[in-house]
N, CA and C atoms as a LAMMPS dump frame, in Angstrom:
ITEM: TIMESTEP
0
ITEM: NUMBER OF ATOMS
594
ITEM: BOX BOUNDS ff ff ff
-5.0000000000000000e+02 5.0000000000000000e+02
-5.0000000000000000e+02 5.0000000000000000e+02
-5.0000000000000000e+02 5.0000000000000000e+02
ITEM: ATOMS id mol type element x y z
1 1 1 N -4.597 373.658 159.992
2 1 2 C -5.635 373.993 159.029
3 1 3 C -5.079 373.77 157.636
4 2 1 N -6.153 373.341 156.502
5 2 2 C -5.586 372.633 155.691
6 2 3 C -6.436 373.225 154.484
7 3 1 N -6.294 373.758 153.321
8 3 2 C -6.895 374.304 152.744
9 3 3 C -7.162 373.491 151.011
10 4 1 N -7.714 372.724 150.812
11 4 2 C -7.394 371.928 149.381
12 4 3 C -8.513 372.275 148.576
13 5 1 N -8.301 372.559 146.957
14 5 2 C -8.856 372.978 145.658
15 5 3 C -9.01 371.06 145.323
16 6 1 N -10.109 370.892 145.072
17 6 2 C -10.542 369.455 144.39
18 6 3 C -10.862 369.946 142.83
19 7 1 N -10.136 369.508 142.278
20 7 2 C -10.579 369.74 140.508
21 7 3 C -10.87 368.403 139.721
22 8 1 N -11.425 368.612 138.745
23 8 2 C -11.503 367.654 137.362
24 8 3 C -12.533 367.953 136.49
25 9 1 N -12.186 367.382 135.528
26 9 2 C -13.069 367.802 134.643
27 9 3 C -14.308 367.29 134.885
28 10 1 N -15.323 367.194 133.825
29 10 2 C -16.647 367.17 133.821
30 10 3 C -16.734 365.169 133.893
31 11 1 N -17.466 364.493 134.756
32 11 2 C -17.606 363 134.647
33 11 3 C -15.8 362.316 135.127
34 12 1 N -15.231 363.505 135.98
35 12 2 C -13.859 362.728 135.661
36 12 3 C -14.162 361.894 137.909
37 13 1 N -15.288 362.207 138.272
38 13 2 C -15.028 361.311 139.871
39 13 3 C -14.715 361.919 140.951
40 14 1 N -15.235 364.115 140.584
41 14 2 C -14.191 364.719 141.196
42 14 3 C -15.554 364.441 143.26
43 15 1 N -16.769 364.423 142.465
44 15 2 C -17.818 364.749 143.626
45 15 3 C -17.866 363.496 144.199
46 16 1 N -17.297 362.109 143.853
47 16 2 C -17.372 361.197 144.02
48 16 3 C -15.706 360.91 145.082
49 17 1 N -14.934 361.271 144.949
50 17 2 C -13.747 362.021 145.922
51 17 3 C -13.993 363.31 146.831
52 18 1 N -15.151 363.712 146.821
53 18 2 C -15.386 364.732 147.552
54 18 3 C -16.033 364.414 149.162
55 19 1 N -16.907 363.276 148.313
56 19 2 C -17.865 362.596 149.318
57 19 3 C -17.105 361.461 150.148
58 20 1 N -16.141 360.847 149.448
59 20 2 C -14.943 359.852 150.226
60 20 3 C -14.293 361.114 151.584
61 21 1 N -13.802 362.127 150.998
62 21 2 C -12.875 362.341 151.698
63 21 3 C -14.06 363.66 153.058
64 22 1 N -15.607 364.084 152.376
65 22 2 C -16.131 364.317 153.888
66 22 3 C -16.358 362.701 154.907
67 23 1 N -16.931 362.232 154.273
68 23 2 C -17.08 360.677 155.383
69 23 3 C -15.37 360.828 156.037
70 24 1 N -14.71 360.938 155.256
71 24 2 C -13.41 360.663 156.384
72 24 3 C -13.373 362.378 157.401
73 25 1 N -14.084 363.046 157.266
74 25 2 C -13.932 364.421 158.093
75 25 3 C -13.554 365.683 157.624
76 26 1 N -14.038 365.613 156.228
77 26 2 C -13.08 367.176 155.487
78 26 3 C -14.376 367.949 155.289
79 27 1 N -14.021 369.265 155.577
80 27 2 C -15.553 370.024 155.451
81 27 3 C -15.201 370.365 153.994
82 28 1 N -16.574 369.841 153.005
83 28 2 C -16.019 370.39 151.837
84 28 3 C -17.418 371.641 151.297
85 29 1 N -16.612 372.377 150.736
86 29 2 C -17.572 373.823 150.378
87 29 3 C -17.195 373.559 148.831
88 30 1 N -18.855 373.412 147.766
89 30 2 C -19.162 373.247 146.492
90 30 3 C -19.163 374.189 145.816
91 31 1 N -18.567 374.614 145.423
92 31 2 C -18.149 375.83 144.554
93 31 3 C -19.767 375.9 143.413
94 32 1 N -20.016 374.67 142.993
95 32 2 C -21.192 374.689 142.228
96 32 3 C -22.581 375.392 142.517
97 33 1 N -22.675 374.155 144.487
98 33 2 C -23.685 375.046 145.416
99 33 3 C -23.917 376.374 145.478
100 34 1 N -22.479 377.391 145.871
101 34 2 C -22.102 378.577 145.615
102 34 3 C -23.108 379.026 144.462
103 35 1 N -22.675 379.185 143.437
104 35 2 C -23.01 379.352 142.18
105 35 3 C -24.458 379.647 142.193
106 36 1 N -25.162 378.207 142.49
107 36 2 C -26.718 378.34 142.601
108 36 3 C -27.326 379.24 143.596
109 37 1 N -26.602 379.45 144.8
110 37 2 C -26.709 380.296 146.229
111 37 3 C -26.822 381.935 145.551
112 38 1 N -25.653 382.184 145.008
113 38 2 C -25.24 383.078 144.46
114 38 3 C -26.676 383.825 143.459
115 39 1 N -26.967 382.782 142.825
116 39 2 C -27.817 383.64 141.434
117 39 3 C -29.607 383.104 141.794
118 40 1 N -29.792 382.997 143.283
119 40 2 C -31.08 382.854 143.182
120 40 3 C -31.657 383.866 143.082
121 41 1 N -33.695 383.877 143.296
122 41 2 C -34.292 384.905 142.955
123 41 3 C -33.833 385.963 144.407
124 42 1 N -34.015 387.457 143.618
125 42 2 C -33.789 388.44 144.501
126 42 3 C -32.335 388.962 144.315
127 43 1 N -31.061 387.944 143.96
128 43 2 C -29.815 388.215 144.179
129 43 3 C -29.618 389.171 143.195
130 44 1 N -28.27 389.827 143.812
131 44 2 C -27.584 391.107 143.139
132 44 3 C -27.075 390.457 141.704
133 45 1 N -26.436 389.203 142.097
134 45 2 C -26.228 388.433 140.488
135 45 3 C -27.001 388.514 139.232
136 46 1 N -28.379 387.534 140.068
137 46 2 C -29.571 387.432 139.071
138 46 3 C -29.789 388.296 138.437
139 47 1 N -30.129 389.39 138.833
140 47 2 C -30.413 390.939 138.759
141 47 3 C -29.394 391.351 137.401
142 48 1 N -28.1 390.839 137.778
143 48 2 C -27.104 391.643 136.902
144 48 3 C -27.056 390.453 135.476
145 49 1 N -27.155 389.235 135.608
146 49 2 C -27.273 388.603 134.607
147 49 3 C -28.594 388.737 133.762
148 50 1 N -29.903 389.104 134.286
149 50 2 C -30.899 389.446 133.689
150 50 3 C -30.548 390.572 132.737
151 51 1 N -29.81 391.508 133.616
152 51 2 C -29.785 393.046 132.861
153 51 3 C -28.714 392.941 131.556
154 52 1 N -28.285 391.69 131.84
155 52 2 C -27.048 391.43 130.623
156 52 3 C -27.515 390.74 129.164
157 53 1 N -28.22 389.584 129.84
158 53 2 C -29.012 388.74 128.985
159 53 3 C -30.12 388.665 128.505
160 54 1 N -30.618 389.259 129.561
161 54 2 C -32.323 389.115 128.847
162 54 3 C -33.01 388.437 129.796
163 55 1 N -34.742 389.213 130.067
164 55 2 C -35.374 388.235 130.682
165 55 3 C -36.189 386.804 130.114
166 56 1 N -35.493 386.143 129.179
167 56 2 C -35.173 385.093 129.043
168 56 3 C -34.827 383.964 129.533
169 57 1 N -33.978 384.495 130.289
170 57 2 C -33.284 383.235 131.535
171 57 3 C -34.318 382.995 132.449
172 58 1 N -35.34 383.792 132.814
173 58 2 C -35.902 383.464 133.957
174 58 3 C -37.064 382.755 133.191
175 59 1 N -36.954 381.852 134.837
176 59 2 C -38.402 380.836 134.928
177 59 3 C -39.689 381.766 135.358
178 60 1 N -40.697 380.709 135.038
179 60 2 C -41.463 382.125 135.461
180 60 3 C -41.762 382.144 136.864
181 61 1 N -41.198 381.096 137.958
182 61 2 C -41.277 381.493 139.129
183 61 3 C -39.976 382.418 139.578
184 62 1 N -39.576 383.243 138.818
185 62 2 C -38.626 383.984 138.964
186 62 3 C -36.964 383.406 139.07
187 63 1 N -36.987 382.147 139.455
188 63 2 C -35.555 381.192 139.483
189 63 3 C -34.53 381.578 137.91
190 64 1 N -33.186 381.334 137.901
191 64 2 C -32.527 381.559 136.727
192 64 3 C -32.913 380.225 135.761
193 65 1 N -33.053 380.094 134.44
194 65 2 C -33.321 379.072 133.941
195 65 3 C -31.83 378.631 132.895
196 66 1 N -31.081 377.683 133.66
197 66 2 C -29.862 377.241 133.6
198 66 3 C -29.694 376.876 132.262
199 67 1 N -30.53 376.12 131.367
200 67 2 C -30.53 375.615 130.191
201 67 3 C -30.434 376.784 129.271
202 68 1 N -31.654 377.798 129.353
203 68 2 C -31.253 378.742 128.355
204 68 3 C -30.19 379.677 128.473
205 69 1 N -29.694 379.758 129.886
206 69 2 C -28.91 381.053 129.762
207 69 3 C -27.1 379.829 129.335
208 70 1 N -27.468 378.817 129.469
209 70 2 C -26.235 378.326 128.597
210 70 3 C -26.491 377.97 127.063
211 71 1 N -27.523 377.927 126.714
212 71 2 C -27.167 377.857 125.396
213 71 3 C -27.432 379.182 124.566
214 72 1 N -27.27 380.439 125.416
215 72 2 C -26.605 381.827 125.34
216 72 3 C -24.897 382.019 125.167
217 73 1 N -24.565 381.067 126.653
218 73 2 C -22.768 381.064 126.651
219 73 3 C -22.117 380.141 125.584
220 74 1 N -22.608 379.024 125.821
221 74 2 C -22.148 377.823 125.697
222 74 3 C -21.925 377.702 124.109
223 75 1 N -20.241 378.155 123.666
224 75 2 C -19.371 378.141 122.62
225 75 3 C -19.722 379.751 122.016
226 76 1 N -19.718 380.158 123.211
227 76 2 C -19.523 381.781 122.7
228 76 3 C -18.477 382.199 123.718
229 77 1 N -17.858 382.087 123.835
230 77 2 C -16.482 382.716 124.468
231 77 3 C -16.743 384.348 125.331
232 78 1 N -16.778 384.756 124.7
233 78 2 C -17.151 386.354 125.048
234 78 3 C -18.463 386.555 126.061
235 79 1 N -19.562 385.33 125.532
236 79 2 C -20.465 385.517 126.126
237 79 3 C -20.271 385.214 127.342
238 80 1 N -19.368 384.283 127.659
239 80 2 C -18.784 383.108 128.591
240 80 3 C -18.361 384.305 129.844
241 81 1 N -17.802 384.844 129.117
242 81 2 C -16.311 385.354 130.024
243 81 3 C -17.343 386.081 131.093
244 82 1 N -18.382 387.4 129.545
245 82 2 C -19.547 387.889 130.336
246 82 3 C -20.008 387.803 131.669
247 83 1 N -20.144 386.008 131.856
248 83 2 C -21.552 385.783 132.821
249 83 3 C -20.392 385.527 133.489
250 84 1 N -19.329 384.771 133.679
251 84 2 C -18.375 384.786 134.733
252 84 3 C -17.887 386.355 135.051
253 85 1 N -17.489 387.003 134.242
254 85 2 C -17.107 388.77 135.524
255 85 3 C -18.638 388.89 136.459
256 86 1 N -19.897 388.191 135.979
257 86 2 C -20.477 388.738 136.813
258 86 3 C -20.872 387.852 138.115
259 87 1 N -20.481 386.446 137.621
260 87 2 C -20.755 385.309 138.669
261 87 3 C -19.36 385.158 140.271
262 88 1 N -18.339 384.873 138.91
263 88 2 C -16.999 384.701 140.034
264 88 3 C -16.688 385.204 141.375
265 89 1 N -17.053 386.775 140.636
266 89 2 C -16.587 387.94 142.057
267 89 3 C -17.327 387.783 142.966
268 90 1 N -18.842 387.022 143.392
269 90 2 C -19.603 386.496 144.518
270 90 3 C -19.338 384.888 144.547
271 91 1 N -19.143 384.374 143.968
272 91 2 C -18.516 383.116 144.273
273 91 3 C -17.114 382.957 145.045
274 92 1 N -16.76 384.04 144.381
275 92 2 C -15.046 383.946 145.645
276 92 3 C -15.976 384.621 146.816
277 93 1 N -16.601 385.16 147.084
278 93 2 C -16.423 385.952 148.125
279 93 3 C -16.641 385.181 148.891
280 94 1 N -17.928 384.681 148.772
281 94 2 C -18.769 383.225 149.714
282 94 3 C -17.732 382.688 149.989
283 95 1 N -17.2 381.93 148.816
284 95 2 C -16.299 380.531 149.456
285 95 3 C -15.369 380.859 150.403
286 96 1 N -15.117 382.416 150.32
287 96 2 C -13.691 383.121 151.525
288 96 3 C -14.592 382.859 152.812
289 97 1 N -15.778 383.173 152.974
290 97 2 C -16.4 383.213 154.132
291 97 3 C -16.85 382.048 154.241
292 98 1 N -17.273 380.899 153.523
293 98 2 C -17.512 379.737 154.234
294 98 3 C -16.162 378.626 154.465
295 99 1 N -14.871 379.303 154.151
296 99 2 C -13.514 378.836 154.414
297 99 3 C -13.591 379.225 155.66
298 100 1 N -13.681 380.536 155.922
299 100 2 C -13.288 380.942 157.207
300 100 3 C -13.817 381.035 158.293
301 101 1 N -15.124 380.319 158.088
302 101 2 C -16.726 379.466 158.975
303 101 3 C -15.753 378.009 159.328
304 102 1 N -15.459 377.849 158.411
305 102 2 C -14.858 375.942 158.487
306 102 3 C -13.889 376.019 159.922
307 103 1 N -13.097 376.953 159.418
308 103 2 C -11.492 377.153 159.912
309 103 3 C -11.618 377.918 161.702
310 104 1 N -12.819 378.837 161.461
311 104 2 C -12.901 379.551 162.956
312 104 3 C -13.795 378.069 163.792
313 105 1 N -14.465 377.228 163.176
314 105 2 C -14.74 376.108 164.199
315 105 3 C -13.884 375.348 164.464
316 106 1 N -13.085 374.959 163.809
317 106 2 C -11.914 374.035 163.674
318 106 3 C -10.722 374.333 163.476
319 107 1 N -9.848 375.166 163.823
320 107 2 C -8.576 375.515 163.477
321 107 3 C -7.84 374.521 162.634
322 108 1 N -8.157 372.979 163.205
323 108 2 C -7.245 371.873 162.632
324 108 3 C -8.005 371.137 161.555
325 109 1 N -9.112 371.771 161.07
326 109 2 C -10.269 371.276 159.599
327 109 3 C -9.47 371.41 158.592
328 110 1 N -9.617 370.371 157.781
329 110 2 C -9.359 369.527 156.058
330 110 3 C -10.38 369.97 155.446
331 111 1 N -10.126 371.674 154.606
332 111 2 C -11.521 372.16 154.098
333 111 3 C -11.178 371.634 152.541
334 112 1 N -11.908 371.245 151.775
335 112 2 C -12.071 370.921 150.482
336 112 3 C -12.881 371.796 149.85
337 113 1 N -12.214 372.398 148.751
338 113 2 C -12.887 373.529 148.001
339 113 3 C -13.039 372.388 146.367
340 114 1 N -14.66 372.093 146.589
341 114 2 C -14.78 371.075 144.883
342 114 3 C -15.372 371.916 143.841
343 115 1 N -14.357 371.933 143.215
344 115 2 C -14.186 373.483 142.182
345 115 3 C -13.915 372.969 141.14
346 116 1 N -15.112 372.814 140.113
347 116 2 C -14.945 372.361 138.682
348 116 3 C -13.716 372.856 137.896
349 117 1 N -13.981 374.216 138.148
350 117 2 C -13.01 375.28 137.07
351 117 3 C -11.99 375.835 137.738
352 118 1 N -10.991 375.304 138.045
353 118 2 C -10.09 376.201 139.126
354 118 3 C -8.978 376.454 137.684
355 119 1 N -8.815 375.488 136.407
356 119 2 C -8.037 375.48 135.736
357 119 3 C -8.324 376.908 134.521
358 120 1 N -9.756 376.899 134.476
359 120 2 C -10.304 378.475 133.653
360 120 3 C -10.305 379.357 134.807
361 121 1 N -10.558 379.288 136.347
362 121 2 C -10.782 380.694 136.619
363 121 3 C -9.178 380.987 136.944
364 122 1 N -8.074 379.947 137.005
365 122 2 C -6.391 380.479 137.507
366 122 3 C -6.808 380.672 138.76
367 123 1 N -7.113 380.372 139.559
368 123 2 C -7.141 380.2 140.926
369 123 3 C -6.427 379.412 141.514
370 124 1 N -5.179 379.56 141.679
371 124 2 C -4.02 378.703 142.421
372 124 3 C -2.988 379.2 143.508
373 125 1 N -3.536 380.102 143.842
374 125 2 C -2.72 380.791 144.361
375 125 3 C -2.537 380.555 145.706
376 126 1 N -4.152 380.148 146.598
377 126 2 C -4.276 380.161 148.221
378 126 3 C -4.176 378.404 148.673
379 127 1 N -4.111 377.255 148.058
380 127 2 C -4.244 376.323 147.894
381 127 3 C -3.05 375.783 148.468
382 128 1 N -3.452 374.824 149.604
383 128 2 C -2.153 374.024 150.439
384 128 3 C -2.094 372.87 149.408
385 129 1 N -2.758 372.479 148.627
386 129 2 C -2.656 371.69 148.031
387 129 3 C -3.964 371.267 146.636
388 130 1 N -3.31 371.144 145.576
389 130 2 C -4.433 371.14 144.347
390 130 3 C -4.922 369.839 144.299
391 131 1 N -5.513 368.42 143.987
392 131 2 C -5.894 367.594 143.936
393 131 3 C -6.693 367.163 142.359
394 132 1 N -6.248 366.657 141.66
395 132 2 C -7.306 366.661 140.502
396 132 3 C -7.909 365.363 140.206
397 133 1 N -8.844 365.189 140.047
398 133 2 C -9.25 363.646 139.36
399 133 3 C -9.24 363.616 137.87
400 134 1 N -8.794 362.341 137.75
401 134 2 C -8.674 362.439 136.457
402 134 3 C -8.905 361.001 135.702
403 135 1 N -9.602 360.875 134.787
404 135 2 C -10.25 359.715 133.881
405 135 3 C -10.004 359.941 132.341
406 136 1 N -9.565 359.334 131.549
407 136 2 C -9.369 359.431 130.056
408 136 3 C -11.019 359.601 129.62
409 137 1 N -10.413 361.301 128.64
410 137 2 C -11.959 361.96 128.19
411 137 3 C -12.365 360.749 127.662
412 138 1 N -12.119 359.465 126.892
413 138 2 C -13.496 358.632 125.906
414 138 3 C -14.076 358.411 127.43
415 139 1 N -13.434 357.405 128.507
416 139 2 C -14.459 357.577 129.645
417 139 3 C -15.169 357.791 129.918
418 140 1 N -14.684 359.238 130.227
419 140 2 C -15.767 360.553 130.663
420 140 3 C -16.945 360.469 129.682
421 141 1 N -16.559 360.366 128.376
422 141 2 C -17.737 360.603 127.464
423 141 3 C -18.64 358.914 127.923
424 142 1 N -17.924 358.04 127.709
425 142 2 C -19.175 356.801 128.208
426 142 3 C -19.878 357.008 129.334
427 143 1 N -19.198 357.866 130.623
428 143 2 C -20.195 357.769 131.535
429 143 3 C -20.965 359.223 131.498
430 144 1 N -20.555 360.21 131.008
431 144 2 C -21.614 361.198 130.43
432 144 3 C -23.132 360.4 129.428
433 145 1 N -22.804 359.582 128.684
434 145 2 C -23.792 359.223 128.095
435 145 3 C -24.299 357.61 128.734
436 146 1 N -23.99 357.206 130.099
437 146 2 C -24.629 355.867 130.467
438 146 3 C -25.158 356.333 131.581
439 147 1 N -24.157 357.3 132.063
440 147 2 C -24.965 357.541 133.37
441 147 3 C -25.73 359.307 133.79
442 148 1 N -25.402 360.011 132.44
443 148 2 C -26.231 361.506 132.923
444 148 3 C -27.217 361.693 131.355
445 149 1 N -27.167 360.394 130.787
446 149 2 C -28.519 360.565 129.903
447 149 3 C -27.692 361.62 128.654
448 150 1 N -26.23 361.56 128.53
449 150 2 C -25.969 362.558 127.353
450 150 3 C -26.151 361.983 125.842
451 151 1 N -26.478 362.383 124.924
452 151 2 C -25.869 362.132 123.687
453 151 3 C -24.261 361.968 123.371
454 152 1 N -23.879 361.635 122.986
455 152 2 C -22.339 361.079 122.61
456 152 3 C -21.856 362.626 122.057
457 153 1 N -22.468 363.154 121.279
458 153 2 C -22.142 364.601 120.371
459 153 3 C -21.775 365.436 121.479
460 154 1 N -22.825 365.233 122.117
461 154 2 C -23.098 366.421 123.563
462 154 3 C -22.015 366.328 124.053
463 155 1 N -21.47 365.097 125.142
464 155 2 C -20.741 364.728 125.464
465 155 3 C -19.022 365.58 125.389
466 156 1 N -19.304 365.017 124.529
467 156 2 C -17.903 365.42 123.614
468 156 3 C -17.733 366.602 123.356
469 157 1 N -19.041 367.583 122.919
470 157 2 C -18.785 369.345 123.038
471 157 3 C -18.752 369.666 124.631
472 158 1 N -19.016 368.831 125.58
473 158 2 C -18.849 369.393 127.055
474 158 3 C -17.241 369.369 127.696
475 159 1 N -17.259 367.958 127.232
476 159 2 C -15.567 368.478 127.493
477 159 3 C -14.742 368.918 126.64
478 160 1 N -14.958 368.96 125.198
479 160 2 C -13.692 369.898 124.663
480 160 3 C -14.28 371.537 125.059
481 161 1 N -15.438 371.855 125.483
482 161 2 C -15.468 373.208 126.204
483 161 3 C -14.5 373.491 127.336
484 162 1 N -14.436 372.303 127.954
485 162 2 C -13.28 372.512 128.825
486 162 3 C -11.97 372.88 128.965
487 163 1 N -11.094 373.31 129.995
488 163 2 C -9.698 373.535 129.27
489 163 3 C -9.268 371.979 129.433
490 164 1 N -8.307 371.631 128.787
491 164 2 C -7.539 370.317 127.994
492 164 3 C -7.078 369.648 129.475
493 165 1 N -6.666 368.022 129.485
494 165 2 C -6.068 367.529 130.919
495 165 3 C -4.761 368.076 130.91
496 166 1 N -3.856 367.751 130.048
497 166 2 C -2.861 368.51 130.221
498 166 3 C -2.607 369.95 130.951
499 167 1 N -3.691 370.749 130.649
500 167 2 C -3.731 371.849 131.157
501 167 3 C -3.81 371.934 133
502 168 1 N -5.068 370.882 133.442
503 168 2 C -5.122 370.799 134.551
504 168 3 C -4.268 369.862 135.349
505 169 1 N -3.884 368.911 134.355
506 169 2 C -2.883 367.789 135.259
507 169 3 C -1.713 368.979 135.777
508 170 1 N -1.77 369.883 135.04
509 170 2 C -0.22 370.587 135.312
510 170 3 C -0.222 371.345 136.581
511 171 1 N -1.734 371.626 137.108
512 171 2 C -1.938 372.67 138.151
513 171 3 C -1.442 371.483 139.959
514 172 1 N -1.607 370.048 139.104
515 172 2 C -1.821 369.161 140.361
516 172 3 C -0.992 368.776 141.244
517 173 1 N -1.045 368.75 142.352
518 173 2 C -0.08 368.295 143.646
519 173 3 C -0.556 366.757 143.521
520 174 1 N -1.241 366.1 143.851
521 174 2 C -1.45 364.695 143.703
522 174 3 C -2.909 364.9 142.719
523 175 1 N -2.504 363.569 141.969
524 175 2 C -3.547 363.36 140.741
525 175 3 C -4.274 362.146 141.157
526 176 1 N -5.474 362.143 141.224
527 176 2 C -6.154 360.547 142.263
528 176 3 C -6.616 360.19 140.27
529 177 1 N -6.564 359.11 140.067
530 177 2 C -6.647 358.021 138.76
531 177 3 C -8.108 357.678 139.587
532 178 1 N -9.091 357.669 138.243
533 178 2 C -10.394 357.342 138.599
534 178 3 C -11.164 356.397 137.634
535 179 1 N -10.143 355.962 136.899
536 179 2 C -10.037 354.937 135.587
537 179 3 C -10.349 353.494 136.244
538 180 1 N -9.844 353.346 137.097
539 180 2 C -10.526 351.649 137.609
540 180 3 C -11.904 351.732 138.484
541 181 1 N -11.864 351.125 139.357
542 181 2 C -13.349 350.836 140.192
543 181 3 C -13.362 351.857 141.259
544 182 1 N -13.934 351.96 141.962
545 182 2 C -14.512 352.6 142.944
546 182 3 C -13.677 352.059 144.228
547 183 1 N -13.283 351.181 144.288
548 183 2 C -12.323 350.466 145.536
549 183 3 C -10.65 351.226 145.332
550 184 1 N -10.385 351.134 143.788
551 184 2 C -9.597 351.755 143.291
552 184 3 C -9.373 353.505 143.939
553 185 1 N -10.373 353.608 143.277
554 185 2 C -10.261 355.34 143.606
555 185 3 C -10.017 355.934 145.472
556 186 1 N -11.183 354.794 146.339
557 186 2 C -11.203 354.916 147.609
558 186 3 C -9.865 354.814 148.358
559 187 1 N -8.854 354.044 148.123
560 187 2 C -7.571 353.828 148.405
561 187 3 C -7.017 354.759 148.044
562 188 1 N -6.278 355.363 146.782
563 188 2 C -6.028 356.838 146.223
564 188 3 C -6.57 358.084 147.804
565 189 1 N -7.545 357.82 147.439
566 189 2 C -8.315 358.956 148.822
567 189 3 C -7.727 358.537 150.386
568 190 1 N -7.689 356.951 150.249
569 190 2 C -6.677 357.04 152.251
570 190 3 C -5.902 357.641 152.091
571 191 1 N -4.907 357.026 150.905
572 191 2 C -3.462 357.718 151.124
573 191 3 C -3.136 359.159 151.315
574 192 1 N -4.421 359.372 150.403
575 192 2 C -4.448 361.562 150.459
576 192 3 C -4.474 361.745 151.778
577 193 1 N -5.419 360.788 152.523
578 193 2 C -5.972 360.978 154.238
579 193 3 C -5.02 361.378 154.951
580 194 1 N -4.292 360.17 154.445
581 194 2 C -3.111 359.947 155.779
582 194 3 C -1.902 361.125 155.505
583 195 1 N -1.978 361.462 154.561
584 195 2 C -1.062 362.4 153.975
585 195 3 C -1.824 364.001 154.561
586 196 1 N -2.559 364.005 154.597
587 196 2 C -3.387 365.458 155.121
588 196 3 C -3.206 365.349 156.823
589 197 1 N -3.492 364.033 157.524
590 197 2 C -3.426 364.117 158.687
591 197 3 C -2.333 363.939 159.512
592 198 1 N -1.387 363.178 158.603
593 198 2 C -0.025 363.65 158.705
594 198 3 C 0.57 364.577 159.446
């Protein structure tokens, strides 16, 4: 049993290595999915982020409304930290139990945990192995703005919201380079293969 944290920053190829390495057989659990699972209508989350923020966030079919309640957080630090004490602590919990869904079917399963933020939440601790993708931020910023419709400004405040590569290159056991093509990156991912099945 094999337990791996997939990181990178925002546009850096991390879901695009996620999806290489289930086609090759890795059950991977989306930390993002989580997230949305976590704060739908009815949840203990929702509930607690409403009571924090305001009923503001909500749509009016009762769903959280993602846009406003980030441009609540988003370059407020404090506010930030806020909605994470109240998000994280059900996001770990899930992902413990859909680790240990993976692992009780498969003793010998390649679970992939694709976890944007493993470098802000310090989560390094249970990890057979960290994995990061990684692309030079101007990159990131061209394909933030060719391929998710960003403004260039935008762009650029999304990942310096982020913590720095340096920061995350440092957490990494193997670093997959996502700077060339797509054939590029897929090779990077055998070698991880063969190295996991190893």
């Amino acid at each position: 049993m094999t337990l791996l944290a997939l990181t990178g920053g925002i546009a850096s190829g991390k879901s695009t290595i996620a999806t290489m390495l289930a086609e090759r057989g890795a059950v991977v659990v989306d930390a993002d999915a989580i997230v949305r699972d976590v704060q739908s209508p009815g949840s203990p989350v929702l509930a607690a982020i409403v009571a924090e923020f305001g009923g503001d966030v909500l749509r009016p079919d009762g769903s959280l409304d993602r846009p406003v309640l980030g441009a609540q957080v988003f370059g407020h630090p404090e506010r930030l930290a806020t909605l994470n004490a109240l998000v994280h602590p059900a996001v770990r919990e899930e992902s413990q139990r859909r680790f240990r869904a993976a692992f009780d079917a498969d003793a010998d399963a390649v679970v992939v945990y694709d976890v944007p933020l493993l470098a802000e939440s310090r989560g390094t601790g249970e990890w057979d192995l960290v994995v990061v993708a990684h692309a030079p931020a101007e990159q990131r910023v061209q394909r933030l703005v060719s391929q998710r419709g960003f403004t260039e400004a935008d762009a650029r405040a999304r990942i310096a919201a982020q913590v720095g590569d340096d920061e995350r290159l440092a957490l990494a056991d193997v670093v997959i380079d996502t700077a060339g093509d797509v054939d590029a990156t897929r090779r990077q991912v055998d070698d991880l293969w063969e190295r996991l099945r190893a």
